[in-house]
C-alpha positions as CSV (number, residue, x, y, z in Angstrom):
1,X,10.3,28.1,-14.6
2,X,12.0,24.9,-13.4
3,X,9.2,23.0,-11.4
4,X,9.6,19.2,-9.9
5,X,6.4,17.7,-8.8
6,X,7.3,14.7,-6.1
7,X,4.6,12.4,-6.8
8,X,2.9,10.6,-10.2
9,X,-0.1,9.6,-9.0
10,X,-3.5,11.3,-10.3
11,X,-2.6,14.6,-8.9
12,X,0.9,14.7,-9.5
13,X,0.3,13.3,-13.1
14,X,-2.1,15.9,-14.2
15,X,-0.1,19.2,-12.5
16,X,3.0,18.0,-14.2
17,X,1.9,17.9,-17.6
18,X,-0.5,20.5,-17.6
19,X,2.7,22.7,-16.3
20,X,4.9,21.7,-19.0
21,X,2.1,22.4,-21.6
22,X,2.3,25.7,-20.9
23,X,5.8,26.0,-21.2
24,X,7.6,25.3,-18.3
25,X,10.5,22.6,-17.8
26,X,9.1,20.0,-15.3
27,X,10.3,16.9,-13.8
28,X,7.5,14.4,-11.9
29,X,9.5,12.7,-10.2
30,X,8.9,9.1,-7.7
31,X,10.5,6.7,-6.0
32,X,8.4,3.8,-7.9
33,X,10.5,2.7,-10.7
34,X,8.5,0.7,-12.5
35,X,5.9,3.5,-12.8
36,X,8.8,5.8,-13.7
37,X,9.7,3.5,-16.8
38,X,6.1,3.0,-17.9
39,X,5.6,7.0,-18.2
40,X,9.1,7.2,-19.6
41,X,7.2,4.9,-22.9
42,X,4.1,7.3,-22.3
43,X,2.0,4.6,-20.6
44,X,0.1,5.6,-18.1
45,X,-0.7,4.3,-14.6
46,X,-4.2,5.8,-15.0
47,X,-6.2,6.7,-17.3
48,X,-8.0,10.4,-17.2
49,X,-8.7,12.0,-21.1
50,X,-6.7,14.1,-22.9
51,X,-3.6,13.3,-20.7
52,X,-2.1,10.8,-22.4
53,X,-1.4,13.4,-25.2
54,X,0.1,16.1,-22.7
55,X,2.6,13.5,-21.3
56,X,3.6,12.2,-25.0
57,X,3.9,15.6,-26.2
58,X,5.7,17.4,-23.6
59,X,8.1,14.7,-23.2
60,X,8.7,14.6,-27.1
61,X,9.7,18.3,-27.3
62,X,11.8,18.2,-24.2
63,X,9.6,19.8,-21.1
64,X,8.9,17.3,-19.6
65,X,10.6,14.1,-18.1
66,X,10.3,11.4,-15.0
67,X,12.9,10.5,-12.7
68,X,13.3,8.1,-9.8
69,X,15.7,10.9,-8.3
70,X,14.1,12.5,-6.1
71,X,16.6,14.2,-4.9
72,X,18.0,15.2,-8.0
73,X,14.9,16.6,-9.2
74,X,14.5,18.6,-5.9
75,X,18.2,20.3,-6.3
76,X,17.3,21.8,-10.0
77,X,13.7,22.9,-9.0
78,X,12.9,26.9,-8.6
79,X,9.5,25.3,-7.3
80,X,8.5,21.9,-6.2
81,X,5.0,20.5,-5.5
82,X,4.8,18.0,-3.1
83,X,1.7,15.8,-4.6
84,X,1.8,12.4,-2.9
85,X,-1.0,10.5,-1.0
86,X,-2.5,11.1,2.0
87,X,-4.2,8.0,2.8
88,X,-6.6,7.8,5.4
89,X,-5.1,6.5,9.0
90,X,-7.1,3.5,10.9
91,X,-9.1,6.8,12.4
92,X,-10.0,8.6,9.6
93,X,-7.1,11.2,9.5
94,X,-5.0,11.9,6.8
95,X,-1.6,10.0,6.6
96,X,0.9,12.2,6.4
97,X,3.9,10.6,6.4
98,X,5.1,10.6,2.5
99,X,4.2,14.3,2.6
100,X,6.6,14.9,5.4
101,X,9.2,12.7,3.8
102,X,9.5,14.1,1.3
103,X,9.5,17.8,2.9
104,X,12.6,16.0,4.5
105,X,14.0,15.7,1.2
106,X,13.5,19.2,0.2
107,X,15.6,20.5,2.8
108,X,18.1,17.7,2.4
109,X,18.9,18.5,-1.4
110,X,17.8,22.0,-2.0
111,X,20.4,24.6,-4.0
112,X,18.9,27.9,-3.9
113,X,16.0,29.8,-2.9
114,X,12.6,27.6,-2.8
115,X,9.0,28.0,-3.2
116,X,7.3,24.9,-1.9
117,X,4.0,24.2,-2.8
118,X,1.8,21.3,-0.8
119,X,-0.9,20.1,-3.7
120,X,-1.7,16.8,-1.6
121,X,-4.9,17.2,0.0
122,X,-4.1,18.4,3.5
123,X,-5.7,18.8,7.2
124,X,-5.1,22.2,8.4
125,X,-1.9,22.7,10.1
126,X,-0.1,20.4,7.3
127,X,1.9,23.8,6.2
128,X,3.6,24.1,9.6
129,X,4.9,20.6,9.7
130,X,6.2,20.4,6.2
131,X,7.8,24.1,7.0
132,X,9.9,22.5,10.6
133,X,10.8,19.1,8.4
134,X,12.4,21.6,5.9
135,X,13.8,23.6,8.3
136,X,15.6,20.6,9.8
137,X,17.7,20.6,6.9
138,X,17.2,23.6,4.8
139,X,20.7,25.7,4.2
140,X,18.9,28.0,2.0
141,X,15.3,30.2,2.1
142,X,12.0,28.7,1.5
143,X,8.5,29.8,0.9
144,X,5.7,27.6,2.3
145,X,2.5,27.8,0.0
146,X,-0.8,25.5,0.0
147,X,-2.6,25.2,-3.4
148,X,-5.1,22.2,-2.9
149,X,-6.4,21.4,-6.0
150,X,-9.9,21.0,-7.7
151,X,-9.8,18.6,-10.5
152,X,-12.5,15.6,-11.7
153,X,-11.7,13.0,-12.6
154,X,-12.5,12.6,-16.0
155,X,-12.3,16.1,-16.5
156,X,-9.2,16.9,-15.1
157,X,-6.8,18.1,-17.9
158,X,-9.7,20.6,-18.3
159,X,-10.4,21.5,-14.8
160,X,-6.6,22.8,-14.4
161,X,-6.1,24.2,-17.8
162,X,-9.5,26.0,-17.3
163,X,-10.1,26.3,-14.0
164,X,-13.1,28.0,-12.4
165,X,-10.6,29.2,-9.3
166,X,-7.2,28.9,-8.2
167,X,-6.6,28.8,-4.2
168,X,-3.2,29.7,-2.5
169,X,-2.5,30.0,0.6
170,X,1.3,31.9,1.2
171,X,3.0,33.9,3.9
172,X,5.5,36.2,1.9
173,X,5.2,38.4,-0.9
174,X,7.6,36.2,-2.9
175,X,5.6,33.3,-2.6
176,X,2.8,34.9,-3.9
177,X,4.6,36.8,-6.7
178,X,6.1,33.0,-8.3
179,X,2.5,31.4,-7.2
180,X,0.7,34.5,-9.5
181,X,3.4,34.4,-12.4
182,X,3.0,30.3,-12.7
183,X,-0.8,30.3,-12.9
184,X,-1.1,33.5,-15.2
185,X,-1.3,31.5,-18.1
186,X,-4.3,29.6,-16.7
187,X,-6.4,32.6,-15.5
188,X,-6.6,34.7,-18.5
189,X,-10.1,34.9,-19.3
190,X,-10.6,36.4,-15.9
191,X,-11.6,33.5,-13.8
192,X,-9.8,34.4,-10.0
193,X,-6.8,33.9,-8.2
194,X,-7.8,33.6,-4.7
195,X,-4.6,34.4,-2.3
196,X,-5.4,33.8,1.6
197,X,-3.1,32.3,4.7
198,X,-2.8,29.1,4.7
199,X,-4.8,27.2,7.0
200,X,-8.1,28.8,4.8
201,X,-6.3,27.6,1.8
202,X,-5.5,24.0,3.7
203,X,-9.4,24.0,5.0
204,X,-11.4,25.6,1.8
205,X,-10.3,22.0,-0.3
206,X,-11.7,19.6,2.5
207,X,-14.8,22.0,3.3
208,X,-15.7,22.0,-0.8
209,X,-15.6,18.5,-0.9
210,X,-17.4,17.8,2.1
211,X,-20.4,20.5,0.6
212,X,-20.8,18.2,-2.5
213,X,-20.5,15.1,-0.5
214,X,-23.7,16.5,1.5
215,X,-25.6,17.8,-1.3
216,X,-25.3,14.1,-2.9
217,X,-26.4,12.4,0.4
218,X,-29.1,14.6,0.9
219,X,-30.6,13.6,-2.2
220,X,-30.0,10.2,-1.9
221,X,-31.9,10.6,1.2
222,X,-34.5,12.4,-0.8
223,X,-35.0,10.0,-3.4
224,X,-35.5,7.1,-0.8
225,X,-38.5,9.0,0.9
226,X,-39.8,9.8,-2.8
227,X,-39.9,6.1,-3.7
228,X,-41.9,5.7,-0.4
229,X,-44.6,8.9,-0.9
230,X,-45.1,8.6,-4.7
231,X,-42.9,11.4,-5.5
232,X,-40.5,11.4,-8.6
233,X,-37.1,13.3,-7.4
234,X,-36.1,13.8,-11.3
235,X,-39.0,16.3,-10.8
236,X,-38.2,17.4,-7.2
237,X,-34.2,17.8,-8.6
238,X,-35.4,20.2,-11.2
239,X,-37.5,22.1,-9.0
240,X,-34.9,22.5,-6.1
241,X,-32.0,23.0,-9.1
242,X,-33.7,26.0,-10.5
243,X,-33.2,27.8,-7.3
244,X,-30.3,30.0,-7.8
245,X,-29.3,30.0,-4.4
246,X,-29.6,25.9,-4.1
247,X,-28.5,25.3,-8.1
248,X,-28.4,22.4,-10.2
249,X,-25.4,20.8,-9.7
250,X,-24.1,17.5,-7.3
251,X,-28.2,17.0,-7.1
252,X,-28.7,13.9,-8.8
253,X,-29.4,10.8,-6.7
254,X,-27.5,7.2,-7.2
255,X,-25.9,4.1,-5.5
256,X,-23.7,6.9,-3.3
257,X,-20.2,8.2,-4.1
258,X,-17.1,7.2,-4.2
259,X,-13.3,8.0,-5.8
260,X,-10.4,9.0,-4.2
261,X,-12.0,12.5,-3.2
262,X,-15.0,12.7,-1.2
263,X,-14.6,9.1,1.0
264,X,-11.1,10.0,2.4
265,X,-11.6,14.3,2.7
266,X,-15.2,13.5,4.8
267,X,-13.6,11.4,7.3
268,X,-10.4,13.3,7.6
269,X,-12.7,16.7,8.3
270,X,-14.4,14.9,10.7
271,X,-12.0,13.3,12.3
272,X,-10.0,17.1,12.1
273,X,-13.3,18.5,14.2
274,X,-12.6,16.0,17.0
275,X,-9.6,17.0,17.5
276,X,-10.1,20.5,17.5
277,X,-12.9,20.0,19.9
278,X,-15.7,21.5,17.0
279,X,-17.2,18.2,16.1
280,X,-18.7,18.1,12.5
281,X,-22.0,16.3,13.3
282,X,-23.5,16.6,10.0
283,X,-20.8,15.0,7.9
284,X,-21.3,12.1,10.4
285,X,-25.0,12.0,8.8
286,X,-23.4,12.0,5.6
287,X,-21.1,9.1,6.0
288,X,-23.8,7.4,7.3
289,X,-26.1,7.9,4.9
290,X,-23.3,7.1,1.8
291,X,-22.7,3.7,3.1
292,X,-26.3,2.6,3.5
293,X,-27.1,4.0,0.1
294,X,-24.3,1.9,-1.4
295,X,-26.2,-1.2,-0.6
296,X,-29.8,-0.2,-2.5
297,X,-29.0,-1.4,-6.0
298,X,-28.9,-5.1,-3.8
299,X,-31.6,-4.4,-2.2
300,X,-33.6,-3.3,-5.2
301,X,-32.5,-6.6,-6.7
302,X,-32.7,-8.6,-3.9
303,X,-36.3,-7.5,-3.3
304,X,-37.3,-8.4,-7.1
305,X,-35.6,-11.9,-7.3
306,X,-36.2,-12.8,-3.6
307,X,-34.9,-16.4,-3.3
308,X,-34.2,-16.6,-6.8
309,X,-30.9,-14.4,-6.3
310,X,-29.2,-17.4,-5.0
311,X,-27.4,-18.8,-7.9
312,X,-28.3,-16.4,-10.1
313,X,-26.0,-14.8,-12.8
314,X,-26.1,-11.1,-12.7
315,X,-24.9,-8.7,-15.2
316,X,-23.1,-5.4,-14.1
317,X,-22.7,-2.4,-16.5
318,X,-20.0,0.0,-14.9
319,X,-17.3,-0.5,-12.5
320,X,-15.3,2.9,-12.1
321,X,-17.0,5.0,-9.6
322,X,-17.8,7.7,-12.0
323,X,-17.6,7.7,-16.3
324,X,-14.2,8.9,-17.6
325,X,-11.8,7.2,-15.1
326,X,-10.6,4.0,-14.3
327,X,-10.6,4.5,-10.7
328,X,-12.2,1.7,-8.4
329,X,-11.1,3.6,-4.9
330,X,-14.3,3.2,-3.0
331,X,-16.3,2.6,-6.2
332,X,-20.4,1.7,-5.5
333,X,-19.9,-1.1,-7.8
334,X,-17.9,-3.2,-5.2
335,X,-20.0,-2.8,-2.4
336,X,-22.3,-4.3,-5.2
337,X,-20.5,-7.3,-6.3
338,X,-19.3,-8.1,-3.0
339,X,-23.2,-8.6,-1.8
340,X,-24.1,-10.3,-4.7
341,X,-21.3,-13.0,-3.9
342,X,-22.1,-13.2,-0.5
343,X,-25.7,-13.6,-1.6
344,X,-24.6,-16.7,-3.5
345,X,-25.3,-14.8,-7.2
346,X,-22.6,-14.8,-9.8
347,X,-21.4,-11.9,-11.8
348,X,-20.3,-10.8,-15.1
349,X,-19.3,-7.3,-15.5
350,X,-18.5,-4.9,-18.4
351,X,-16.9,-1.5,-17.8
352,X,-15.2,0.8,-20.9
353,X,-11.8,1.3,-19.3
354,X,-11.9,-0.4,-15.5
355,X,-12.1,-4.0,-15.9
356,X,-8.2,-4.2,-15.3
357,X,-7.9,-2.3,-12.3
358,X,-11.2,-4.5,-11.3
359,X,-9.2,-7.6,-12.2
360,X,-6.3,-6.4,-9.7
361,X,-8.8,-6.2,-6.9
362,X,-11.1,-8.6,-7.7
363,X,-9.5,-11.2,-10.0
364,X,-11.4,-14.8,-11.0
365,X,-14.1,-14.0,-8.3
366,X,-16.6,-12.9,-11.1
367,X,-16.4,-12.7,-14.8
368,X,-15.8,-9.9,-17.5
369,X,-17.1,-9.3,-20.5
370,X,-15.8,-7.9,-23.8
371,X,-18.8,-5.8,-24.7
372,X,-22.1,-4.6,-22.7
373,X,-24.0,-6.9,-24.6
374,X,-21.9,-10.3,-23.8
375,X,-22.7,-9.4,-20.1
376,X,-26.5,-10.2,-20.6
377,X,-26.2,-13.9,-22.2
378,X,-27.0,-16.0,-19.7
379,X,-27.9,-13.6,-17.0
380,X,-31.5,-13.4,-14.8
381,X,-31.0,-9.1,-14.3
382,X,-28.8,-6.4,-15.4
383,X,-27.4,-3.5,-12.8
384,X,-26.5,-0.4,-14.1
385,X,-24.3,1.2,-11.8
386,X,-21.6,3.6,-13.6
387,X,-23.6,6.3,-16.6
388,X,-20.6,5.5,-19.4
389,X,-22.4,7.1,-22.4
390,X,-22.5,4.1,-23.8
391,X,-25.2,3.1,-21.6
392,X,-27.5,5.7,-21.8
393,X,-29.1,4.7,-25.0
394,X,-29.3,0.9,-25.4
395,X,-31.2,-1.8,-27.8
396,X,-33.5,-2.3,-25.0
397,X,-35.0,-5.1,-27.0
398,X,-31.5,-6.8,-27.0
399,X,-31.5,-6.3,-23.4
400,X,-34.8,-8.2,-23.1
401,X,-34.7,-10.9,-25.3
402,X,-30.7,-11.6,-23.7
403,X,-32.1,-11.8,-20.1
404,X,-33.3,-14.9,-19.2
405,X,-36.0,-12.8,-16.9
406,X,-36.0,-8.8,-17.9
407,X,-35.0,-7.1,-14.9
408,X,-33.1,-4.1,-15.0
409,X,-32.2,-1.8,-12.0
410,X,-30.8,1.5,-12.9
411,X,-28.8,2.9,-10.5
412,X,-28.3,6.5,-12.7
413,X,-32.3,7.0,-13.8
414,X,-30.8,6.7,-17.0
415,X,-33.7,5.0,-18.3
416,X,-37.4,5.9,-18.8
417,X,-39.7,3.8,-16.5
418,X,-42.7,4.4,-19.0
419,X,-41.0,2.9,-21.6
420,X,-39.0,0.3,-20.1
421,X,-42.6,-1.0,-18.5
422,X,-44.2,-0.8,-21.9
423,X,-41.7,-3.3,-23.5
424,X,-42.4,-5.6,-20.4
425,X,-39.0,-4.8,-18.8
426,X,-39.2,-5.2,-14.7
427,X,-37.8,-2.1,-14.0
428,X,-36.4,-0.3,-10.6
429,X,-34.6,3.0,-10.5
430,X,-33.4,5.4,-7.5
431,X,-36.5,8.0,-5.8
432,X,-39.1,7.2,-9.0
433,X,-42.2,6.4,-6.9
434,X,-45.1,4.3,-8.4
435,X,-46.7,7.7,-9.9
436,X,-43.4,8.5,-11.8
């Protein structure tokens, strides 16, 4: 099947490749050209694992390639995937104006017959403006389809190789026919298709991302009140994760999330439910509760150095908002730093892959590190605020005889306060109270 995917951004990037993996003859194209170029040499704007070896392959053996035509790309597509960003408006709501562009372009250049597919994460009633921008052009049929997609980063190539669910929303039989015969390849060990209309394909993306949103600020909320009763919530986790009908997952309390995901889809539901007169007063609580929560690893340090902060050098392991990506789009580890600085503190910081993209948005105003360990010379306390692996088992000895005082707040409970209070370590983590 010929496919063009308008966009080459972490979406865009992944569905590409992943298509052409399994055989079809894709073009990603985007009107930046010097991201064009770079993918062209196989370098990557981002990085994710595993993809790297997709795009090299593919475009080695011919399946896939980039273009800055967009227009091109559009006239030899059979379907195209409109996969660019939906940045969130000065109210919350999804921007929508490069999706509608380039539905504008679809109908401008189109040859033949067309299945459109919106992958952009989308408020309900996206479908129906795409469809009129098309229509103000179109000379020949198209199929509207929404097919919002579910992938980690960090685990994306898996998540859409292997994924636990496809959702598409369509209107006509032969929308749903190309839609089943392009992800048949991905669903063979059973896992479901799910075909619906398409404002519950539009809403199921931004209601599953607002669920795991709320299940993490709920127990962020959790851990606070444990810290102040005694409790230990890596107890109270287990005990609530066994419950089948609760489960384990999105249950484990930190300095609040972030990426490109669950920030932007939790304001643009709520801001949908104002609209629609059905405000979402709950996700409200979550927001809320996500930005106070960003500001406890300060706290927590704040509250063991007291006026000491001031001119202090502190060390921060993890920058990315999760392990696996390089992504710093409303990444903890900012609302960090940027507290620190105003505190009057100094900062060096080591991260596996994001200390580039932290350069960009940060540049000289704190230091980075070449390795985890450089970031402690010098330095009063150590944060940890990303779980890389390679922070889950450190020389704590190292760490205490490179601090000039040992402090160490966890932001992951990736440590064991026992043990870290038997090697004289000041220790603080996230809902362990005194008991734990």
């Amino acid at each position: 099947m010929n496919i063009t995917v308008v966009g080459t951004g972490y979406v865009g990037l992944v569905v590409g490749a992943c298509l052409a993996e399994t055989g079809n003859t894709v073009i990603c194209a985007d009107v930046d050209a010097a991201k064009i170029e770079g993918l062209t040499r196989n370098v990557l704007p981002i990085f994710e694992p595993g993809l790297d070896d997709y795009v090299e392959r593919n475009q080695r053996d011919g399946r896939l390639r980039f273009s800055t035509e967009v227009g091109g790309a559009i006239a030899a597509a059979d379907v195209v995937f409109i996969a660019v960003g939906t940045p969130p408006d000065e109210d919350g709501s999804a921007d929508l104006r490069h999706v509608l562009a380039v539905a504008t372009e679809i109908g401008t250049h189109m040859t033949r017959e067309l299945v459109v597919v919106t992958k952009s994460t989308v408020p309900v009633g996206t479908a129906a403006k795409v469809s009129e921008a098309i229509a103000a052009h179109a000379k020949y049929p198209y199929h509207i389809c929404s097919n919002p997609e579910f992938l980690k980063e960090g685990a994306a190539v898996d998540d859409f190789m292997k994924p636990d669910r496809v959702v598409i929303g369509v209107e006509t039989d032969h929308a749903r026919s190309v839609m089943a015969e392009l992800y048949a390849p991905f669903v063979r060990t059973g896992k479901p298709i799910i075909f619906m209309d398409i404002p519950s394909a539009e809403m199921t993306k931004y209601a599953a991302n607002a669920m795991l949103a709320t299940r993490i600020s709920f127990m962020n909320e959790v851990a606070n009140l444990c810290e102040r009763v005694g409790a230990n919530v890596d107890l109270v986790r287990k005990g609530i994760g066994s419950d089948e009908r609760i489960g384990p997952a999105f249950l484990f309390p930190g300095p609040g999330y972030g990426g490109s995901c669950f920030p932007k889809d939790v304001k643009a539901l709520v801001r949908t439910g104002e609209e629609f007169g059905a405000p979402l007063e709950i996700l409200d609580a979550v927001e809320s509760v996500n930005e106070r929560q960003k500001r406890r690893l300060f706290e927590k340090l704040q509250a063991l150095l007291g006026p000491a902060l001031r001119g202090a050098q502190v060390a921060v392991w993890g920058l990315a908002f999760k392990p696996n990506t390089d992504d710093m789009r409303e990444a903890p580890a900012l609302v960090l730093i940027e507290a620190l600085l105003e505190a009057g503190a100094s900062v060096v910081a080591h991260d596996p892959v994001a200390m580039d993209e932290t350069r960009r948005r940060l540049g000289d105003r704190i230091r980075y590190a070449a390795s985890s360990y450089a970031a402690l010379d010098g330095s009063e306390a150590l944060v940890v605020v990303t779980d890389w692996n390679e922070y889950r088992h450190p020389d704590f000895a190292r760490i205490k005889q490179s601090l000039k005082r040992p402090i160490v707040v966890d932001g992951r409970n990736l440590y064991d306060p026992a043990k870290m209070r038997a090697l004289g370590i000041e220790y603080a983590s996230i809902g362990r109270g005194a008991r734990a």
